[in-house]
N, C-alpha and C positions, 0 to 999 in steps of 0.2 A: 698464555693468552688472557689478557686482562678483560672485565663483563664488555665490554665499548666492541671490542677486536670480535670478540664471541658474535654481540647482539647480529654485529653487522656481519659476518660470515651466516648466521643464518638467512639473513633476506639473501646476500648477494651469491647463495650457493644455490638457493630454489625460487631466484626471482619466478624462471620457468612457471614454478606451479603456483605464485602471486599471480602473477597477469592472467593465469587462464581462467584462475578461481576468481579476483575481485572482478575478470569480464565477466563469468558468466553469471556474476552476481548483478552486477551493472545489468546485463540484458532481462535478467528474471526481473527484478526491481522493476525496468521500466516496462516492459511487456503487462506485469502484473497491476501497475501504475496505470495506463491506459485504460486497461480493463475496467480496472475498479472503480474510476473515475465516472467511465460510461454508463455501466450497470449502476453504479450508485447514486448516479444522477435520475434514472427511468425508475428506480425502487424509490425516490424522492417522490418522483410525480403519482405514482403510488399511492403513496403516503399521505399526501395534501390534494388527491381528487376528490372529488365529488362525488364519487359511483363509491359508492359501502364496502361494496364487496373488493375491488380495488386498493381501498385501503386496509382492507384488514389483509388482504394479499401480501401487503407491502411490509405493516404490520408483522403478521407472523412472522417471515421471511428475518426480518432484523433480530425481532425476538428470540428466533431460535440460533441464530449465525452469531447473535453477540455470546452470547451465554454457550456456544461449546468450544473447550479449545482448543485451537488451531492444529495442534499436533493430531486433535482425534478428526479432522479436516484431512492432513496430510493422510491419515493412515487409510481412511475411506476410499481416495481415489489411487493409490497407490496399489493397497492389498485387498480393500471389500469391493469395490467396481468390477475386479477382472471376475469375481466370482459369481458377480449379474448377469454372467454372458454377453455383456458388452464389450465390445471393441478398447482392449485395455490403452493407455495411454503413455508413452516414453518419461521416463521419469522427470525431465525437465519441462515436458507439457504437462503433467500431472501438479508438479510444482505453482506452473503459473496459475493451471484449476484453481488451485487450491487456496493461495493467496490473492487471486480475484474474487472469490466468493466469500474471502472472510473480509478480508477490507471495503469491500464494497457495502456492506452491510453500516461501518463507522461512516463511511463517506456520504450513506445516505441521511444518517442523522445529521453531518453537517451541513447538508445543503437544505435539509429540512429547518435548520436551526433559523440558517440563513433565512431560507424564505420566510418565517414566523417576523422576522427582523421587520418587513416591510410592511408598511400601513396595511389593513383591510380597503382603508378607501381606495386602494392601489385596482385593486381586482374589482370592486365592484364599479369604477369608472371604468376599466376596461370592457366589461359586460355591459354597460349602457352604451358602448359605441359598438357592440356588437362582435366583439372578440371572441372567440371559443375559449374552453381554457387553456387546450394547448397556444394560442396563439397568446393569450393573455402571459402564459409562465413565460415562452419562450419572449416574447418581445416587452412584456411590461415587467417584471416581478423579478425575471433573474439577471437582467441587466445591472438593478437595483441592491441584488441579494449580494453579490459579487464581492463586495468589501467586506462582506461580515465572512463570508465565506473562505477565502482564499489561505485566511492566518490558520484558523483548525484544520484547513487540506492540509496543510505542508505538514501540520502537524503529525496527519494521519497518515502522511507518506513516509515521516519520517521513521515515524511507529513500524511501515510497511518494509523499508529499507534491512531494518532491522531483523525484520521477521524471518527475512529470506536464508537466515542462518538455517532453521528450523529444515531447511532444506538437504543438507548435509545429509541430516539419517535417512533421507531416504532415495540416497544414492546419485546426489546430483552435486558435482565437483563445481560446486561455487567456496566463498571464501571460510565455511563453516566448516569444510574439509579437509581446512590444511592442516586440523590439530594431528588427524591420522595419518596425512601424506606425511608428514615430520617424523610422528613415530617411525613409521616404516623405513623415513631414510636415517635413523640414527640421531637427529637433530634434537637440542634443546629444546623440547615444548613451550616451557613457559617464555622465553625470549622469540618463538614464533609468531605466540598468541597476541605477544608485546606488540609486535609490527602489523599484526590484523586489526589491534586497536586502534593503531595511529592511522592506519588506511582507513579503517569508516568513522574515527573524528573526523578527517579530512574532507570525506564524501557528502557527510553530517554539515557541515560549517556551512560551502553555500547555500544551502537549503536553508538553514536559520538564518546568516543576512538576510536574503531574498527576504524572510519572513519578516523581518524586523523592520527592513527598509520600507516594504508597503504598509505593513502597519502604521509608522508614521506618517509617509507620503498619504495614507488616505484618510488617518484620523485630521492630518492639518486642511483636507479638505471637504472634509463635513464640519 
């Protein structure tokens, strides 16, 4: 059997455990994607309020979330939460924990970055016709922000996409898992690994169009 014949008897013997690993990769991703997006967007507002204490809330919270990593994230709610006596967590809810709380923390320096993007005059004409802040961010500032923002989200989802291997050790059959499901069936490793790479360049690609394409579309319209 020549490498061609090999490569493809491995996908085509365990497509099986491809589909169920790049799904439940696919569902951690977007699950953990929503999350992080939402929380990262309120830890933004945080960040750029007016109330001190507010922002240093927001503040620390990044400080501390950027700077530990992520696998010592995984292993807290996985293995040190059950030992809080709290109510432990299935390991692919733990997952999404996990990579909510770290991503969110990057996505809020983007939206923070974003909003920096936009005039001061922006916010102080909205407070002269009487906007609060939240009504100023939400209707005046992040409409605005929008363009500077979207290029380093994808970027950060991209980053997030990726993360979700991380997920494997700790027991959650997405696509990081398949090095062991192979081992165990006898299968060529490295020609597995080959075929997990071409799946998430694959997954990888529209996401950077997407990116590229608005980058242009909204640099020719500034």
């Amino acid at each position: 059997m020549n490498e061609l014949q090999q490569l493809w008897s491995v996908f085509a013997d365990n497509s099986d455990a491809y589909l169920r690993g790049f799904g439940n990769t696919l569902r951690l991703f977007a699950a953990a994607a929503i999350g992080s997006v939402v929380l990262g967007a309120l830890l933004a507002m945080l960040r750029v309020s007016p109330v001190p204490v507010f922002r240093a809330m927001g503040t620390l919270y990044v400080t501390v979330v950027r700077n530990t990593p992520l696998t010592l994230v995984f292993v807290f709610f996985v293995f040190a939460y059950p030992y809080l006596e709290l109510n432990s967590f299935a390991p692919f809810t733990a997952a999404v924990i996990a990579l909510t709380l770290y991503t969110a923390a990057f996505v809020c320096e983007v939206f923070r970055s974003g909003i920096n993007t936009v005039p001061v005059g922006q916010a102080e004409a909205s407070r002269a016709l009487g906007l609060t802040f939240t009504q100023s961010l939400g209707e005046v500032i992040l409409p605005q922000a929008v363009r500077s923002v979207f290029p380093p989200l994808v970027s950060v989802l991209i980053a997030l996409l990726k993360n979700t291997t991380i997920a494997a050790g700790f027991s959650v059959a997405e696509a990081g898992a398949l090095r062991s499901i192979l081992s165990e069936r006898g299968y060529d490793v490295f020609y597995g690994l080959l075929w997990v790479l071409v799946f998430f360049v694959l997954l990888v690609i529209p996401l950077t169009l997407l990116q590229r394409s608005l980058e242009k579309r909204w640099s020719v319209a500034r």
